[in-house]
N, C-alpha and C positions, 0 to 999 in steps of 0.2 A: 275361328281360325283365320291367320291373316293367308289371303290370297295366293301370295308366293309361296307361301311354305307350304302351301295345296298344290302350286305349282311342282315343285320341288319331287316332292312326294311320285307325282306323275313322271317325271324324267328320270328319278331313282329305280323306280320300279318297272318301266315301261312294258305294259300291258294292261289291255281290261277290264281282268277277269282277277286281280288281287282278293287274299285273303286277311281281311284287316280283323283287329279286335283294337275297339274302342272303350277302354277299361275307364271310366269318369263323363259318361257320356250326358248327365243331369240335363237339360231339356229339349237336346236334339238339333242346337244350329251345326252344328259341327258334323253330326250322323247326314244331316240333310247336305251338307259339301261334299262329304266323302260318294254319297251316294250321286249328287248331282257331276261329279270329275269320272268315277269311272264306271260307264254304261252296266258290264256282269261283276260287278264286286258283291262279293259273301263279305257282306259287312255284322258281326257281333260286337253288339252295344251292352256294358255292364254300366246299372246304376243301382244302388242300395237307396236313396233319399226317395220315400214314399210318396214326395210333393212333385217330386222333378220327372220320378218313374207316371206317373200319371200324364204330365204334361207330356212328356217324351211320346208316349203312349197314342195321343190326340192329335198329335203332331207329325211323328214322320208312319205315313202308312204306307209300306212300302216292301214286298214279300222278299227284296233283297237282303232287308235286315232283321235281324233277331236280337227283341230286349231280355234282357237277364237281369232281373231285380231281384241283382245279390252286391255283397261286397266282396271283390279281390281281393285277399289275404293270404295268411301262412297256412291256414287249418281251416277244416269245416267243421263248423259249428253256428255259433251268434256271438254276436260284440254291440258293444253301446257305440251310438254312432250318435255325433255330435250335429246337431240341424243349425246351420246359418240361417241369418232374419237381417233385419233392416233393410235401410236403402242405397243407394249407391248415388253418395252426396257429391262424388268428382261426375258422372256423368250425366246426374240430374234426374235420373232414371227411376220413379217412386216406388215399383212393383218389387216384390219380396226379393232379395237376394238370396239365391239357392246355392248360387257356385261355390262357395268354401265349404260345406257340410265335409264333416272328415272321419273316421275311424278315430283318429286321433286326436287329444287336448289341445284345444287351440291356445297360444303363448305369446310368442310377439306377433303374430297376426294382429290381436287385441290392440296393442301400440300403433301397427304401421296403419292399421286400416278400424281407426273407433267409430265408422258410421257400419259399418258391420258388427252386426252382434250373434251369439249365438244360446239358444233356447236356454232357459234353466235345466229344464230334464231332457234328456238322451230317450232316443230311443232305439231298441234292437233292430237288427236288420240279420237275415242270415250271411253266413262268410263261407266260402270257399278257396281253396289254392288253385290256381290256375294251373297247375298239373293234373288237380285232381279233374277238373272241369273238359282238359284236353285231351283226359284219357279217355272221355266217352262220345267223344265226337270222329266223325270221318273227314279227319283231316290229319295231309302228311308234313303239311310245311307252310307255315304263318309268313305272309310277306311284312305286314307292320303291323307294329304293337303301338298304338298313340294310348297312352295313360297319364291321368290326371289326377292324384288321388290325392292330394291335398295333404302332404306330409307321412303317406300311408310309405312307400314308395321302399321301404326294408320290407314290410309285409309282403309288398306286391312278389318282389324279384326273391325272397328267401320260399316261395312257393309257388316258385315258376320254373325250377329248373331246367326239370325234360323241356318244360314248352319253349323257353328262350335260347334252349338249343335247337330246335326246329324254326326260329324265328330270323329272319332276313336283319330286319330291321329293328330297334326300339326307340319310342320317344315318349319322353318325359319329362315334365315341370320338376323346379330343383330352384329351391332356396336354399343359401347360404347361412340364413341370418335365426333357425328356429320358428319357423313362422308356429310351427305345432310343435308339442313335446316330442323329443326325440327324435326328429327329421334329422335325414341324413344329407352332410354339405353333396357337393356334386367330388368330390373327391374322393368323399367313402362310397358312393352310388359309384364309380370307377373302380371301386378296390373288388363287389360285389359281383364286379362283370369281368372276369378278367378275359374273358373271349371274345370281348367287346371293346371297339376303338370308336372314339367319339371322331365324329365328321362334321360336323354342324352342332352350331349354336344359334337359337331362336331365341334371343334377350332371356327370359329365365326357363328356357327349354334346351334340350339337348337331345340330338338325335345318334346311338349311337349304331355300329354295322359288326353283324357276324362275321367273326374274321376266319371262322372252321367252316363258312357254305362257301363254295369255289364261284367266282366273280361270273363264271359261264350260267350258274346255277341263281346270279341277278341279275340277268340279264342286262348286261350296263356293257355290250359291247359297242353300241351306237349313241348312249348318250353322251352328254355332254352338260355337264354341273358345273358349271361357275362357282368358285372358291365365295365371292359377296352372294352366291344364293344359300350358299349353307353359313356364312357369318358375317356379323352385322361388319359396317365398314370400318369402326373401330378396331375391332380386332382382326380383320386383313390386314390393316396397315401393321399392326402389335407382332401377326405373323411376319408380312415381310421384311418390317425393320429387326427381327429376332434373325432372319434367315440372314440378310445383308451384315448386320455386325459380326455371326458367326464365321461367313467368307472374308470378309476384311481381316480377321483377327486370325485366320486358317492360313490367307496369304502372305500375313507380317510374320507370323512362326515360321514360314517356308523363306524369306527374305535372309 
């Protein structure tokens, strides 16, 4: 996780003692920030890949968090879950590549990234709905949802309802391009949340804000979020040159 958007997260939220669920959490550098940024965070870590839940495991020991080696889905039950291998020939990095493992058929993934491969045979993992999973827990209200699920991301939010009506915040990875069979663009993952307004863009991330919890109820009366902390600087400019042609062309109609 890059540093600012950990930043970010801290200013959005300001307090803490946040209630995070980390759904993609595969070997724990990201469980181990979240926990290093905020001192009392109930941090829940979901990972289904049997290689990455072990290392996660060895890794962050730490009574603030809790691993759940399951998969976030629509239903409970089991699914074939697809295990990433190779190496990671851009960064030179020899050791097994765990981060794409998906619920989902990998498709142009295959194309954009061929030094990642993945296993011939699947293996099961159990699935749960994040409803079902939040109906048994003592909690009244999720501050952020970070989820990474590798194309899963219709399974995730089609069985997250209740929860992501109790949730502050969500963020999420979002290709455009089918990296997996049936991934959803960032425009139908918009169609999905319609109570949800996206705030920020993190290159292929997106974070978006419950627009039904009252701004007093995120505590966001002292901060202060810089527009380039929530999007890259391309698209600041994309926004203000939209907003500036808009007034120019508002005040030639009133001319």
């Amino acid at each position: 996780m890059r540093k600012k958007t950990l930043q970010t997260f801290r200013k959005l939220l300001q307090k803490n003692n946040p209630v995070i669920l980390e759904i993609g959490a595969c070997t724990g550098e990201d469980s181990l920030a979240f926990l290093g940024e905020f001192s009392d965070i109930q941090l829940h870590c979901f990972e289904p890949d049997p290689r990455s839940g072990k290392i996660h495991q060895n890794t962050v020991k730490d009574a603030r968090c809790q691993l759940h080696q399951i998969a976030i889905s629509d239903v409970d039950g089991e699914a074939e879950f697809h295990l990433s291998t190779g190496s990671n020939e851009e960064t030179g990095d020899p050791s097994e590549w765990l981060q794409s493992s998906s619920l989902k058929t990998p498709k142009n993934h295959l194309n954009v990234y061929p030094w990642c491969k993945f296993k011939e045979n699947t293996v099961k993992v159990p699935t749960r709905s994040l409803d079902s999973w939040f109906a048994e827990q003592d909690i009244d209200q999720i501050d952020l949802i970070w989820a990474d699920v590798q194309g899963a991301e219709e399974n995730l939010i089609k069985g997250a309802v209740k929860t992501l009506s109790q949730t502050k915040y969500f963020y999420t990875e979002f290709e455009d391009g089918e990296f997996y069979e049936g991934q959803l663009t960032l425009q139908q993952i918009k169609t999905l949340l319609p109570k949800f307004k996206v705030i920020g863009l993190f290159y292929n991330n997106v974070l978006f804000k419950n627009t039904e919890i009252p701004d007093s109820a995120l505590n966001t009366t002292d901060q202060i979020v810089w527009p380039w902390e929530l999007f890259p600087p391309r698209v600041v400019l994309q926004l203000v040159t939209k907003r500036v042609k808009s007034k120019v062309k508002s005040l030639i109609g009133k001319a």
